[in-house]
C-alpha positions in Angstrom: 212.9 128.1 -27.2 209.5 126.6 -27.5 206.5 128.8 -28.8 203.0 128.2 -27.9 200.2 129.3 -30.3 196.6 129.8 -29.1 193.7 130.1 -31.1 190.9 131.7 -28.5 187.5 129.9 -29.4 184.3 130.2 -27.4 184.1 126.3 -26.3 188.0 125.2 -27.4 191.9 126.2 -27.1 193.0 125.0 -30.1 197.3 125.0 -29.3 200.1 124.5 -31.8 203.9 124.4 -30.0 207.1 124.6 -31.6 209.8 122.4 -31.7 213.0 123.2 -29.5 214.6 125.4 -32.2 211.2 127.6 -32.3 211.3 126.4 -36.2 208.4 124.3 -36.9 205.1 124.0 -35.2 202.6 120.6 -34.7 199.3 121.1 -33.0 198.3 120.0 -29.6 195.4 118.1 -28.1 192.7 120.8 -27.7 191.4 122.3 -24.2 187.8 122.6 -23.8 186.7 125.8 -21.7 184.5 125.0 -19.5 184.3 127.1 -16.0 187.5 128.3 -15.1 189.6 125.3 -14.7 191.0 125.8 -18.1 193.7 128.7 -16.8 195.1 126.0 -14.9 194.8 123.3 -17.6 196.7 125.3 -19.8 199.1 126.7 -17.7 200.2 122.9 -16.1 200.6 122.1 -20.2 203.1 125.3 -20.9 205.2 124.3 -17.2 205.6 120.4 -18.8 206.1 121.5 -22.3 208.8 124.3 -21.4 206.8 127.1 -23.3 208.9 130.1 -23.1 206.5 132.6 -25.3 203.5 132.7 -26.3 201.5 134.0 -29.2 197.8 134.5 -29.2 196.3 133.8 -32.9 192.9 134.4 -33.0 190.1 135.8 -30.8 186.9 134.4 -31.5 184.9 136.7 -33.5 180.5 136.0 -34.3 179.6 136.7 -37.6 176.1 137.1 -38.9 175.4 136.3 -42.7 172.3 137.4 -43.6 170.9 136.4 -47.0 
């Protein structure tokens, strides 16, 4: 069982998938969001990898600092 992690940034999908055994993760190649070609970027990359869940990790978040 292969997991896919996805950490949601405003310009980037940065990935991370799992080895068979759903045991130890690598990172991926990035996908840059741009319009909405992404979806299908993404979702052509979980068909060929065999991703059979998938966990979101992040949301990107703006933060201020003031100072």
């Amino acid at each position: 069982m292969r997991i896919l992690a996805i950490d949601f940034g405003r310009k980037r999908l940065g990935l991370a998938l799992s080895d068979p055994s759903g045991t130890v993760a690598g990172p991926l190649p990035a996908i840059v969001r741009k319009g909405d070609g992404w979806w299908e970027d993404l979702l052509s990359l979980m068909r060929e990898r065999e991703v059979v869940e998938v966990v979101v990790v992040s949301v990107a978040v703006v933060s201020v600092v003031v100072g």
